[in-house]
Jmol script that loads the backbone (N, CA, C; Angstrom):
load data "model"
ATOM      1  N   UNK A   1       0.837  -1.175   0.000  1.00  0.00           N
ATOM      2  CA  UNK A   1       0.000   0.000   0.000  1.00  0.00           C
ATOM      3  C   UNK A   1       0.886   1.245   0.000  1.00  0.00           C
ATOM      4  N   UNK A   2       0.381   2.148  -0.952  1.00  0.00           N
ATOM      5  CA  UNK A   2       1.273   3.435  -1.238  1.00  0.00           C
ATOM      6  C   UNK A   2       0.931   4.380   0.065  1.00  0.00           C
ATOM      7  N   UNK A   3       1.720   4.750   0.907  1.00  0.00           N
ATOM      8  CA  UNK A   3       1.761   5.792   2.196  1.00  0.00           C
ATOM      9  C   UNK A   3       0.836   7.171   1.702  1.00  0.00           C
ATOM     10  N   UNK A   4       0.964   7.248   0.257  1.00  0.00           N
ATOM     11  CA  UNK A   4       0.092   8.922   0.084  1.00  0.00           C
ATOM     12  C   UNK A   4      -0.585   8.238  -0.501  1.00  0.00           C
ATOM     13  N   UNK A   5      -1.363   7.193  -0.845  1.00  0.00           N
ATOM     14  CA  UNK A   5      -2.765   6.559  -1.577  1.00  0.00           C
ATOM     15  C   UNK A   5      -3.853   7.474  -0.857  1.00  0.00           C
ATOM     16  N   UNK A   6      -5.029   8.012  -1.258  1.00  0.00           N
ATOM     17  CA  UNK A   6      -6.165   8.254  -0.313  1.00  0.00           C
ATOM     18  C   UNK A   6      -5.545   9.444   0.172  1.00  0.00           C
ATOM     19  N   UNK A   7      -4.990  10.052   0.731  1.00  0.00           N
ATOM     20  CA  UNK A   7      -4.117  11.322   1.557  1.00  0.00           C
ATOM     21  C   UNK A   7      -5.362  12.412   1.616  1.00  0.00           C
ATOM     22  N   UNK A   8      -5.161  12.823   2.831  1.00  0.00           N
ATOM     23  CA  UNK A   8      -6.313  13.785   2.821  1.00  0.00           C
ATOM     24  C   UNK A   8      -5.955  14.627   3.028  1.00  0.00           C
ATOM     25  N   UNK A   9      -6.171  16.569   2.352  1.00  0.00           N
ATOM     26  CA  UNK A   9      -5.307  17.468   2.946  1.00  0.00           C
ATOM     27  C   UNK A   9      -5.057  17.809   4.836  1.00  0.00           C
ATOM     28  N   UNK A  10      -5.990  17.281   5.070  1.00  0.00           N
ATOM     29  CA  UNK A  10      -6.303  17.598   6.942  1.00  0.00           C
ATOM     30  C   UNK A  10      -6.071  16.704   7.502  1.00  0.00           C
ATOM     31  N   UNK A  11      -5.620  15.863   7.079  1.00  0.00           N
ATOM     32  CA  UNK A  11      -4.776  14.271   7.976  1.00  0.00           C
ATOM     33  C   UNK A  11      -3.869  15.476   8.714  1.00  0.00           C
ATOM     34  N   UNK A  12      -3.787  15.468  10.037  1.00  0.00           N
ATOM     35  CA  UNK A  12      -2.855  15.669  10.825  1.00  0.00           C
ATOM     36  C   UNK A  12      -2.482  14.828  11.450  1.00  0.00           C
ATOM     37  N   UNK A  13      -2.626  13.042  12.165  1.00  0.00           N
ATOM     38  CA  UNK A  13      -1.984  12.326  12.807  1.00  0.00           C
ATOM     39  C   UNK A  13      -1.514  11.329  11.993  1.00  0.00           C
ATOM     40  N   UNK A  14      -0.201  11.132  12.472  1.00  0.00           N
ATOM     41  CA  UNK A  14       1.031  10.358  11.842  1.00  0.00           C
ATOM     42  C   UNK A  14       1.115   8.880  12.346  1.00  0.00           C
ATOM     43  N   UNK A  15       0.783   7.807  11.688  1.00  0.00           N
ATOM     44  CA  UNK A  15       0.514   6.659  12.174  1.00  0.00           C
ATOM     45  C   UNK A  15       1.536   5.955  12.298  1.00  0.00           C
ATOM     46  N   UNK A  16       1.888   5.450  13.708  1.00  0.00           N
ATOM     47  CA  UNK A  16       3.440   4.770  13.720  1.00  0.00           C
ATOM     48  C   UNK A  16       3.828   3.645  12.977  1.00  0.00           C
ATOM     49  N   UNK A  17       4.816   3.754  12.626  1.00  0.00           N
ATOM     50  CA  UNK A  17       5.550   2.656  12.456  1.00  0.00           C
ATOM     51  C   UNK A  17       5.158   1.420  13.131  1.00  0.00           C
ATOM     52  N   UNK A  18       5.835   0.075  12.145  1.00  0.00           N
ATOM     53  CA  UNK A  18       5.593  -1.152  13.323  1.00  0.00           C
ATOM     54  C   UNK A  18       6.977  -1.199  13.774  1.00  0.00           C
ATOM     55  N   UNK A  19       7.043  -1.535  14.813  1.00  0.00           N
ATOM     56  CA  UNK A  19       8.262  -1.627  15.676  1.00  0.00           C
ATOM     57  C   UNK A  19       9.492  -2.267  14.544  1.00  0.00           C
ATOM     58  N   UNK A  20       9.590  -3.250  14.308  1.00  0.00           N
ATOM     59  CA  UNK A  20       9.895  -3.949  13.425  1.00  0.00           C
ATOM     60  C   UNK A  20      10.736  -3.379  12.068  1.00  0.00           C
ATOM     61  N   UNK A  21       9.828  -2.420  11.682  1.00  0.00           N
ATOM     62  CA  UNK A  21      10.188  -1.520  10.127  1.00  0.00           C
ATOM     63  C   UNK A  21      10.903  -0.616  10.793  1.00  0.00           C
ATOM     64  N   UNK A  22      10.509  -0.041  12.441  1.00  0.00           N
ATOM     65  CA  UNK A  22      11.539   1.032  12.421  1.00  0.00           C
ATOM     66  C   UNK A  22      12.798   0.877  12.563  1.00  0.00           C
ATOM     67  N   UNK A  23      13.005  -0.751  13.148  1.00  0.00           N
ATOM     68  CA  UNK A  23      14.334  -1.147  13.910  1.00  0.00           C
ATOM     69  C   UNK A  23      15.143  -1.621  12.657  1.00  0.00           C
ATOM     70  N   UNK A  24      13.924  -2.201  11.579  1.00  0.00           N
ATOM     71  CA  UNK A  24      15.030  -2.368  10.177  1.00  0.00           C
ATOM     72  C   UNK A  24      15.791  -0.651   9.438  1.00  0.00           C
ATOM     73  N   UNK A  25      14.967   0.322   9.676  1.00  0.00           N
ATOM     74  CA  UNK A  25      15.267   1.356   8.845  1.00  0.00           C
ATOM     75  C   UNK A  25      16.215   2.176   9.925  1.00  0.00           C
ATOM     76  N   UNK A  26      16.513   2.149  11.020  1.00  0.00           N
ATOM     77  CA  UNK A  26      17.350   2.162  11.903  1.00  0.00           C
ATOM     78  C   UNK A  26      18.690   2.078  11.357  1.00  0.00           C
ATOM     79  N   UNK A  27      18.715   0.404  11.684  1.00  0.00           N
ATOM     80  CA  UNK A  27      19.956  -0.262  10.985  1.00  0.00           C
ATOM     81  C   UNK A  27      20.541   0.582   9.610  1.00  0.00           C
ATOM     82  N   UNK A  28      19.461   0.164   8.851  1.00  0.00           N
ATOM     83  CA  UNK A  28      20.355   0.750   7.309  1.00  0.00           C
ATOM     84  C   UNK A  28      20.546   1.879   7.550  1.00  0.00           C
ATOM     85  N   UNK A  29      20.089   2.838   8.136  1.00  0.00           N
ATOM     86  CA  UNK A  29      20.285   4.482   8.750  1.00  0.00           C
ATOM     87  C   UNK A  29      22.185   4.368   9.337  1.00  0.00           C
ATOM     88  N   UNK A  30      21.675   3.445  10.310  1.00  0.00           N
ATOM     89  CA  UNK A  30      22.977   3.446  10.706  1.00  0.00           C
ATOM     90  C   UNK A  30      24.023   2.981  10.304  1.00  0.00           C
ATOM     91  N   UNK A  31      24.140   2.178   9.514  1.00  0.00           N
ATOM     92  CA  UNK A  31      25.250   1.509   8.795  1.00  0.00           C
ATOM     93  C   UNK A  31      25.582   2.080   7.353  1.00  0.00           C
ATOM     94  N   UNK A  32      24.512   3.539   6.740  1.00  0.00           N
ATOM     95  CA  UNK A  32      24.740   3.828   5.817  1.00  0.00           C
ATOM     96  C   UNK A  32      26.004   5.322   6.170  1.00  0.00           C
ATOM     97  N   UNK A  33      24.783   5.096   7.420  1.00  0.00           N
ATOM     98  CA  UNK A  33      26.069   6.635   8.313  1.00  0.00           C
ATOM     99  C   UNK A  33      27.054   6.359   8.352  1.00  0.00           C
ATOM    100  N   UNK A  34      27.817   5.408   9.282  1.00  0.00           N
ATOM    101  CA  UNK A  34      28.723   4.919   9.324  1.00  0.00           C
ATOM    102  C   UNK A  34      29.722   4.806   8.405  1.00  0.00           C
ATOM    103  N   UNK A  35      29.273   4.103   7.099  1.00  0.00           N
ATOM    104  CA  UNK A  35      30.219   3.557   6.003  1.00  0.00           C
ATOM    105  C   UNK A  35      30.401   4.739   4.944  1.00  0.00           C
ATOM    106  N   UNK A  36      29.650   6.041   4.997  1.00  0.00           N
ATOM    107  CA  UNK A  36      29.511   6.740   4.107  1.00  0.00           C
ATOM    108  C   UNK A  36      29.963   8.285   4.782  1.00  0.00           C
ATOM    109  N   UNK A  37      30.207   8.388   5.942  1.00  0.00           N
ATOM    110  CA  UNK A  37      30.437   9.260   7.036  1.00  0.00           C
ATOM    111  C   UNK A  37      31.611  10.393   6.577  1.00  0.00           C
ATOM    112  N   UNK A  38      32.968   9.800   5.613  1.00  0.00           N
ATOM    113  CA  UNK A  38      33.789  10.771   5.140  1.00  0.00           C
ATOM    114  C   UNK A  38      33.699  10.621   3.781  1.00  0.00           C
ATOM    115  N   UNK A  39      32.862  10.293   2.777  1.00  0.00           N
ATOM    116  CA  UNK A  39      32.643  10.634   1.483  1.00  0.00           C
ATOM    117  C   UNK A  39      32.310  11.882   1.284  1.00  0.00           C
ATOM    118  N   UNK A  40      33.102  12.441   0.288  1.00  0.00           N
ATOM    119  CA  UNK A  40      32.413  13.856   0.237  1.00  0.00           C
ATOM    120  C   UNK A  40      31.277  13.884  -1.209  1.00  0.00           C
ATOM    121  N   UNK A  41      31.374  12.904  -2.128  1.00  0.00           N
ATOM    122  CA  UNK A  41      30.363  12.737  -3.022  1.00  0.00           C
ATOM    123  C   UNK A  41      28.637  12.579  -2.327  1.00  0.00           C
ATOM    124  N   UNK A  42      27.925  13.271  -2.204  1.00  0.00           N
ATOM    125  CA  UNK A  42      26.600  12.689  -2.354  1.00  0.00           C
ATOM    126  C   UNK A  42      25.892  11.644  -2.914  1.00  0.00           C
ATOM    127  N   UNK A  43      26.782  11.672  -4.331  1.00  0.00           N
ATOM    128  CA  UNK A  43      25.838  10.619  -5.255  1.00  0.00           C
ATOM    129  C   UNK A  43      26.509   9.054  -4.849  1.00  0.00           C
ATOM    130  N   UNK A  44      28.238   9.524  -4.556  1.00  0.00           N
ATOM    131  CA  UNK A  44      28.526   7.934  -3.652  1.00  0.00           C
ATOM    132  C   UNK A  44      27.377   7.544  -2.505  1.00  0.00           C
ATOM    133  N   UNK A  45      27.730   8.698  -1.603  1.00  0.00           N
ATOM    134  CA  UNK A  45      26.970   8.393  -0.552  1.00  0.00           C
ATOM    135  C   UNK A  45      25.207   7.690  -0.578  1.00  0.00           C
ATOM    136  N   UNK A  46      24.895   8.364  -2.067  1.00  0.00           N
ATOM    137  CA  UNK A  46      23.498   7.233  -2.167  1.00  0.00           C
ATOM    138  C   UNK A  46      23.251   6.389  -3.173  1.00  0.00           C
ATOM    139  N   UNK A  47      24.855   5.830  -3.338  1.00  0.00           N
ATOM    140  CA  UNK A  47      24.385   4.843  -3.987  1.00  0.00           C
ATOM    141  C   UNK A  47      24.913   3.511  -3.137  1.00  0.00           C
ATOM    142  N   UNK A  48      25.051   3.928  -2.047  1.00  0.00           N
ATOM    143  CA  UNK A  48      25.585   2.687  -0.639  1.00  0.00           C
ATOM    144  C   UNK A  48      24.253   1.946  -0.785  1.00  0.00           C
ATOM    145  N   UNK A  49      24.848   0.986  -0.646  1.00  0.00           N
ATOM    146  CA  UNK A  49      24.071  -0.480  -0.432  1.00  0.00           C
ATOM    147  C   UNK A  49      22.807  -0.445   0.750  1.00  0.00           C
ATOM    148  N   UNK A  50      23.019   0.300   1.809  1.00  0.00           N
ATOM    149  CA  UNK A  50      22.235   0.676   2.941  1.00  0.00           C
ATOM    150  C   UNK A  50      21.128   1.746   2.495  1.00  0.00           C
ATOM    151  N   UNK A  51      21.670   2.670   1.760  1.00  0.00           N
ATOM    152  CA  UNK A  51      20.759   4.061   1.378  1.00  0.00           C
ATOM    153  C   UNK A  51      20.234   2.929   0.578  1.00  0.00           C
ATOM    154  N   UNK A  52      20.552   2.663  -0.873  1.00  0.00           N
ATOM    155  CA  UNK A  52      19.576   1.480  -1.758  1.00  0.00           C
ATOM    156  C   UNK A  52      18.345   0.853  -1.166  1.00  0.00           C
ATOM    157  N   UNK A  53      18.686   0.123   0.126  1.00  0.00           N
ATOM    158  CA  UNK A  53      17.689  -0.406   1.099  1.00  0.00           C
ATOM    159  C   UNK A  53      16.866  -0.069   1.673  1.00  0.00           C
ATOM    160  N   UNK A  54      17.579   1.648   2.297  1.00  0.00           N
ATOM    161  CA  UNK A  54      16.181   2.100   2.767  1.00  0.00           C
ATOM    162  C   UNK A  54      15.455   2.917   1.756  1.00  0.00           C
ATOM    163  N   UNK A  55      15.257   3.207   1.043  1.00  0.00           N
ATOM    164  CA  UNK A  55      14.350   2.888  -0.142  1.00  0.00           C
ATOM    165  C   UNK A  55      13.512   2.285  -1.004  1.00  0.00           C
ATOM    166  N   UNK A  56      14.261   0.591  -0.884  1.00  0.00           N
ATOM    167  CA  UNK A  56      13.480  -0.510  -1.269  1.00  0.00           C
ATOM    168  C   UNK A  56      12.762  -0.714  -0.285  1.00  0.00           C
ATOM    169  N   UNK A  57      12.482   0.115   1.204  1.00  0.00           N
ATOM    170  CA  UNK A  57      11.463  -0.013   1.974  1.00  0.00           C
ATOM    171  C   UNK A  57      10.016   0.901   1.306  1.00  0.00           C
ATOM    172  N   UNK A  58      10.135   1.112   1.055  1.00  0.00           N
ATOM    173  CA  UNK A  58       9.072   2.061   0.066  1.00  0.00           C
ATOM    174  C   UNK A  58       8.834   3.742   0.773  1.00  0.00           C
ATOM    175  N   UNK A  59       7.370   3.889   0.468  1.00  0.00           N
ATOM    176  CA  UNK A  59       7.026   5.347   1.394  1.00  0.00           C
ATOM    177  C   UNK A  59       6.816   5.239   2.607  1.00  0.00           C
ATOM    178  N   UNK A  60       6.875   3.996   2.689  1.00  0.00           N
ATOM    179  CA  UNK A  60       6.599   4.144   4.853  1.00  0.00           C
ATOM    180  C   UNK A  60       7.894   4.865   5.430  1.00  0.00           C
ATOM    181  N   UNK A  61       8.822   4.590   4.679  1.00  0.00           N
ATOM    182  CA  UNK A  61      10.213   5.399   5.205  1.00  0.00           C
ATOM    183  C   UNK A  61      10.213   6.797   5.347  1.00  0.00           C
ATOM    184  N   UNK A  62       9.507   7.079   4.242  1.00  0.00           N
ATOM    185  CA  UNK A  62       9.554   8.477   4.576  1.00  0.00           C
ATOM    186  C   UNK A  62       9.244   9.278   5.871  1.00  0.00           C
ATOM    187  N   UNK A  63       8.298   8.942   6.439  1.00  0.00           N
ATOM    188  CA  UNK A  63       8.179   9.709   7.967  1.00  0.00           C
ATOM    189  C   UNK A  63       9.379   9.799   9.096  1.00  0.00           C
ATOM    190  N   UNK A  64      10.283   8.022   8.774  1.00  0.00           N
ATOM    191  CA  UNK A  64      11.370   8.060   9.557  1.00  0.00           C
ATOM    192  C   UNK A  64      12.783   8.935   8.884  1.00  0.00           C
ATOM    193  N   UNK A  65      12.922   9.146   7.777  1.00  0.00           N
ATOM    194  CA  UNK A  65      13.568   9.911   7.212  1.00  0.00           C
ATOM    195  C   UNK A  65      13.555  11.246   7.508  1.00  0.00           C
ATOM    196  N   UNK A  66      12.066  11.966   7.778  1.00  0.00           N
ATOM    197  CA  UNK A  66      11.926  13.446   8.163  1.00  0.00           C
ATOM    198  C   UNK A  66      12.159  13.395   9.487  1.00  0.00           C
ATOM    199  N   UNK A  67      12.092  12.077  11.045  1.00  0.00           N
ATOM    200  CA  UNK A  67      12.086  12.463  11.442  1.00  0.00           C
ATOM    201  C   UNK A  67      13.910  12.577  11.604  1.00  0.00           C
ATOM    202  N   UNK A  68      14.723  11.630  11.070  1.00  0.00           N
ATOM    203  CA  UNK A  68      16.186  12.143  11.042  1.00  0.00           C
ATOM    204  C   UNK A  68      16.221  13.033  10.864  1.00  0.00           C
ATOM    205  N   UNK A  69      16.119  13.618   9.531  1.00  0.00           N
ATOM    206  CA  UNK A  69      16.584  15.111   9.303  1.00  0.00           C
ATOM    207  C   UNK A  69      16.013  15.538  10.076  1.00  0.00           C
ATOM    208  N   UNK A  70      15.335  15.706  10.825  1.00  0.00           N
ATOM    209  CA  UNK A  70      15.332  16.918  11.420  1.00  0.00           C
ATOM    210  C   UNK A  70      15.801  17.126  13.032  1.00  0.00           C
ATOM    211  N   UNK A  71      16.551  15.876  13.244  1.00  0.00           N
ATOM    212  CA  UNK A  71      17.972  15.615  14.018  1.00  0.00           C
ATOM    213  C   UNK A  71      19.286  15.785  13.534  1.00  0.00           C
ATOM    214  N   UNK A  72      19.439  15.907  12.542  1.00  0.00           N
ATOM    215  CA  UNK A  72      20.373  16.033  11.992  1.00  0.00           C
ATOM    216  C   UNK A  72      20.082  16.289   9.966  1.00  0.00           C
ATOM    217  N   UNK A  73      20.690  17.515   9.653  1.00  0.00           N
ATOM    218  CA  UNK A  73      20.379  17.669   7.781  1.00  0.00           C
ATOM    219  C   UNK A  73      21.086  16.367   7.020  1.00  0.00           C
ATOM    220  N   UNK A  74      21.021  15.168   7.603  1.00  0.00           N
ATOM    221  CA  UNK A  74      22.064  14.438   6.283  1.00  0.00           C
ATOM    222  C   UNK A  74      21.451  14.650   5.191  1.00  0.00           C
ATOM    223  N   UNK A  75      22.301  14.119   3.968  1.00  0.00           N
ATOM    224  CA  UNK A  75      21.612  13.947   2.801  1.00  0.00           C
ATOM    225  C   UNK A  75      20.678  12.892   2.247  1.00  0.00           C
ATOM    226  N   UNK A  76      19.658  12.931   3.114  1.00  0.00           N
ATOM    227  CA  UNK A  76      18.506  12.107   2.722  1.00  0.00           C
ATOM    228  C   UNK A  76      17.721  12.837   1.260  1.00  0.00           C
ATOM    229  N   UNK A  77      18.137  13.751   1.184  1.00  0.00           N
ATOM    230  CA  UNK A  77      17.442  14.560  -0.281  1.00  0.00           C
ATOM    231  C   UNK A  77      17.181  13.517  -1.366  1.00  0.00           C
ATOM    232  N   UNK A  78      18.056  12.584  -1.665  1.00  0.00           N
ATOM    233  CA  UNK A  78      17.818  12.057  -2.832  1.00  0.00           C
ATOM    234  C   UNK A  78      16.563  10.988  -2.585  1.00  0.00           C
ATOM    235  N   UNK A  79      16.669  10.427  -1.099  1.00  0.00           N
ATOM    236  CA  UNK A  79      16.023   8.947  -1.019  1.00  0.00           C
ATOM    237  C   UNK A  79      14.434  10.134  -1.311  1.00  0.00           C
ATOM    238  N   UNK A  80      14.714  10.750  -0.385  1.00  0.00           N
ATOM    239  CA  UNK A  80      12.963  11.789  -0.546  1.00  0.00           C
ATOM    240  C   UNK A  80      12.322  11.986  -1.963  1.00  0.00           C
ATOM    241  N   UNK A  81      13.607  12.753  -2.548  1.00  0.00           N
ATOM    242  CA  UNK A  81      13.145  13.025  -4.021  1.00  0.00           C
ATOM    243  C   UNK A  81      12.292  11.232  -4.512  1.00  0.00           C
ATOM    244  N   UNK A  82      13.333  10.575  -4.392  1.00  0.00           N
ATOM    245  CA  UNK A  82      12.467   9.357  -5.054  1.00  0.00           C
ATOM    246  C   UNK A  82      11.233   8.236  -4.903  1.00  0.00           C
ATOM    247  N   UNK A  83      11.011   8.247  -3.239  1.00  0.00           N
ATOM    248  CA  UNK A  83       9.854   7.858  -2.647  1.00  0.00           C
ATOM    249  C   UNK A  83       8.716   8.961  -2.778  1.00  0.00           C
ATOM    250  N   UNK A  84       8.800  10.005  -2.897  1.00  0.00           N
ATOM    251  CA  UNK A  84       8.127  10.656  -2.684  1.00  0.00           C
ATOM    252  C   UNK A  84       7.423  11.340  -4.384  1.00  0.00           C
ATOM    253  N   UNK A  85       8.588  11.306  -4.974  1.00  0.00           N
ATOM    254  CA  UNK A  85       8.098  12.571  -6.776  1.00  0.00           C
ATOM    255  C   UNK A  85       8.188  13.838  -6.398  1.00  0.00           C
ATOM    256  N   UNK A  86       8.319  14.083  -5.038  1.00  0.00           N
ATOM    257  CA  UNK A  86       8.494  15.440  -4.558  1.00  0.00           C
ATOM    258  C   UNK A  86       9.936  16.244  -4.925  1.00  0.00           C
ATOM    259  N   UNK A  87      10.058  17.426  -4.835  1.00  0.00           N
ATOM    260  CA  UNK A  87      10.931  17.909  -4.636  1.00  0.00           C
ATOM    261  C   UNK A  87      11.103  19.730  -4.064  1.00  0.00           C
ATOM    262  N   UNK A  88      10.330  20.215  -2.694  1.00  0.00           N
ATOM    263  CA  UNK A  88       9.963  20.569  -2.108  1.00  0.00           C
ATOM    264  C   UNK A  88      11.398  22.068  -1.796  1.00  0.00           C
ATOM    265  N   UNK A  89      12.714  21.606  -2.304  1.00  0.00           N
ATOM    266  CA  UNK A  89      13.316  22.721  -2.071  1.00  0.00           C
ATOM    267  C   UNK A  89      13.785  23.146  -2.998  1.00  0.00           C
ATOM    268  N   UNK A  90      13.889  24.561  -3.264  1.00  0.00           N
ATOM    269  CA  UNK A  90      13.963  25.852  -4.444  1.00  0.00           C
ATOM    270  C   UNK A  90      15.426  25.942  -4.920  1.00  0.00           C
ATOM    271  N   UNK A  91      15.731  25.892  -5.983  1.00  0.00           N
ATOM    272  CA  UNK A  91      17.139  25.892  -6.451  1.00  0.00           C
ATOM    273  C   UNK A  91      18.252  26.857  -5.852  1.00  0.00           C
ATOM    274  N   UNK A  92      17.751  28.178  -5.060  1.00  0.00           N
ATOM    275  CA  UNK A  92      18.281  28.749  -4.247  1.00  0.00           C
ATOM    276  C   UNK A  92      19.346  28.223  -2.976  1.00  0.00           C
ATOM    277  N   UNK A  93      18.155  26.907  -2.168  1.00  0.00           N
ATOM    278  CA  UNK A  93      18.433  26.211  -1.660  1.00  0.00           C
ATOM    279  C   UNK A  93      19.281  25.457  -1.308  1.00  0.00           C
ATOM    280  N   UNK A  94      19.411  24.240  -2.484  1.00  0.00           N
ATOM    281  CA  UNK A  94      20.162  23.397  -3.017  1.00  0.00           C
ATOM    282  C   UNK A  94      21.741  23.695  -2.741  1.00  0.00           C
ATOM    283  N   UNK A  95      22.028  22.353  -2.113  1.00  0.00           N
ATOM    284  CA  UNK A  95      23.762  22.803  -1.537  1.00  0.00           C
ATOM    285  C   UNK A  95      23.751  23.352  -0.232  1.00  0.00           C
ATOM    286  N   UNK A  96      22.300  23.205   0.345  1.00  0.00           N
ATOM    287  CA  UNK A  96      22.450  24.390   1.957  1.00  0.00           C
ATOM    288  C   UNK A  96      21.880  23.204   2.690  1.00  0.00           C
ATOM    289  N   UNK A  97      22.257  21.917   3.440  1.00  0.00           N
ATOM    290  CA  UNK A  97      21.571  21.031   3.818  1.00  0.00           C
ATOM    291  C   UNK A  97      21.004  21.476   4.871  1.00  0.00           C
ATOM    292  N   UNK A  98      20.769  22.616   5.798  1.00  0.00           N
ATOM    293  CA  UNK A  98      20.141  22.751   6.489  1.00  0.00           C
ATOM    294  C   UNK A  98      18.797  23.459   6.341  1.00  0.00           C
ATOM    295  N   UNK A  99      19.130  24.042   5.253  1.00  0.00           N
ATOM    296  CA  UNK A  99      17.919  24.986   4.489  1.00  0.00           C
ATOM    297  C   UNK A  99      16.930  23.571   3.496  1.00  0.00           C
ATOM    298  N   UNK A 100      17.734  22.877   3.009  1.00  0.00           N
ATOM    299  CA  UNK A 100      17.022  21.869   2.367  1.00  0.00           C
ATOM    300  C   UNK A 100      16.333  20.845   3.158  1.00  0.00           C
ATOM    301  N   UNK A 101      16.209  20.952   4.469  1.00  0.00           N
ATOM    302  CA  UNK A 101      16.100  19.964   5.470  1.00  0.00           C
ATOM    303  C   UNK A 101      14.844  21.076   5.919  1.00  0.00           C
ATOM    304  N   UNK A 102      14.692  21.924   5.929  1.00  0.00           N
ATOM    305  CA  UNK A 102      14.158  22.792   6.590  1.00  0.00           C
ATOM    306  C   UNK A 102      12.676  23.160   5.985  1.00  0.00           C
ATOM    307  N   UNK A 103      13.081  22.951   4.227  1.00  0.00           N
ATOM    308  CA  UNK A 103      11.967  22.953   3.231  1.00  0.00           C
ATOM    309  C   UNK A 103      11.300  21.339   3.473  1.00  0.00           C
ATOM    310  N   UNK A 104      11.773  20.464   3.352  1.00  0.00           N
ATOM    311  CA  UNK A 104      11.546  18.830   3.348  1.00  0.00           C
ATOM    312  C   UNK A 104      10.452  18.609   4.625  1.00  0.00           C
ATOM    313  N   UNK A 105      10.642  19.279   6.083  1.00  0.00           N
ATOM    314  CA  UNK A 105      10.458  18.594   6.912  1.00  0.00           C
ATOM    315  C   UNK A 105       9.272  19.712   7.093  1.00  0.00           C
ATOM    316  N   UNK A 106       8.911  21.270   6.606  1.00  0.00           N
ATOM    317  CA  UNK A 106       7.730  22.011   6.295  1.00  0.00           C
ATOM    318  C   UNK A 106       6.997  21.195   5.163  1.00  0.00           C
ATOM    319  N   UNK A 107       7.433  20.558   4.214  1.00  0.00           N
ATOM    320  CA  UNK A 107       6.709  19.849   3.259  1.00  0.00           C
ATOM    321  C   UNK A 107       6.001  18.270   4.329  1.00  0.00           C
ATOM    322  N   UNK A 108       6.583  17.907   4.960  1.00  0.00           N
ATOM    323  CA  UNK A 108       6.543  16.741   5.760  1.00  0.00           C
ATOM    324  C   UNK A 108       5.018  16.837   6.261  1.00  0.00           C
ATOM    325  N   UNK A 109       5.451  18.360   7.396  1.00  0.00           N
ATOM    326  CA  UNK A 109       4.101  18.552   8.213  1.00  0.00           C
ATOM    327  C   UNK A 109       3.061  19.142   7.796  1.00  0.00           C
ATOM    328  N   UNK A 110       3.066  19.369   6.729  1.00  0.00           N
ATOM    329  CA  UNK A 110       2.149  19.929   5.255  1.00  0.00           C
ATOM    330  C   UNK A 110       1.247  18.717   4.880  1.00  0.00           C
ATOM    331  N   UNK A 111       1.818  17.519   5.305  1.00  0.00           N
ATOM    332  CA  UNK A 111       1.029  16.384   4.535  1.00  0.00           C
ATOM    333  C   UNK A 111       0.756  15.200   6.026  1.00  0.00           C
ATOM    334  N   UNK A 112       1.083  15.511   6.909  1.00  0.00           N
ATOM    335  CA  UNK A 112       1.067  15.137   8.214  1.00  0.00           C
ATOM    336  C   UNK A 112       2.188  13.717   8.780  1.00  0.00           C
ATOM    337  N   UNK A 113       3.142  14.200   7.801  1.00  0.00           N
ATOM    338  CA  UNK A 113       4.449  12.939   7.806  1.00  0.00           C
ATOM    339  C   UNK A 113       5.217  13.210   8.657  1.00  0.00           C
ATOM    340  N   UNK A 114       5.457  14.570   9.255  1.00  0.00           N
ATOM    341  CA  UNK A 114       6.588  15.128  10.201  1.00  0.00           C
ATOM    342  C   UNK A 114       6.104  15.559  11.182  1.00  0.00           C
TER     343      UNK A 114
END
end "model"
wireframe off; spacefill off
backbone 0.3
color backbone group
């Protein structure tokens, strides 16, 4: 089931995770951090085997993704752009991960994901 199937603009509550999906998207979170931590490429950094994964989790990820960023700006930009079709920050932006984190996670609570 697609996470924005049905979406209603006034959904404001965010339905948890199963324990389970969060502790898998955890892991790849963490092991993508880890292994990708002094790359300075982005596009290396998502094409790690871990970022790949949490993606092949589909759109349920997305809520745990906004709520990282907004513990920290990593570059989750790309996994977003692609679960989502979105792309929520202004070319101005782009290159400012805290400003791009900042647009993502106002787009988030816009749709009741963040």
């Amino acid at each position: 089931m697609h996470l924005f199937a049905g979406h209603n603009a006034g959904m404001s509550t965010q339905i948890a995770p199963p324990p389970a999906f969060a502790r898998r998207f955890r892991a790849l979170a963490s092991e993508w951090q880890s292994a990708t931590r002094f790359l300075a490429s982005p596009s290396a950094a998502a094409a790690h085997p871990a970022y790949r994964s949490v993606i092949a989790l589909g759109p349920d990820a997305v809520p745990l993704i906004l709520a990282e960023l907004a513990d920290v700006p990593e570059p989750w930009f790309a996994a977003l752009r692609e679960l989502t079709g979105a792309d929520p920050v202004p070319p101005a932006d782009r290159g400012h991960p805290a400003d791009a984190a900042a647009h993502w996670l106002a787009w988030g609570r816009a749709r009741g994901l963040a």
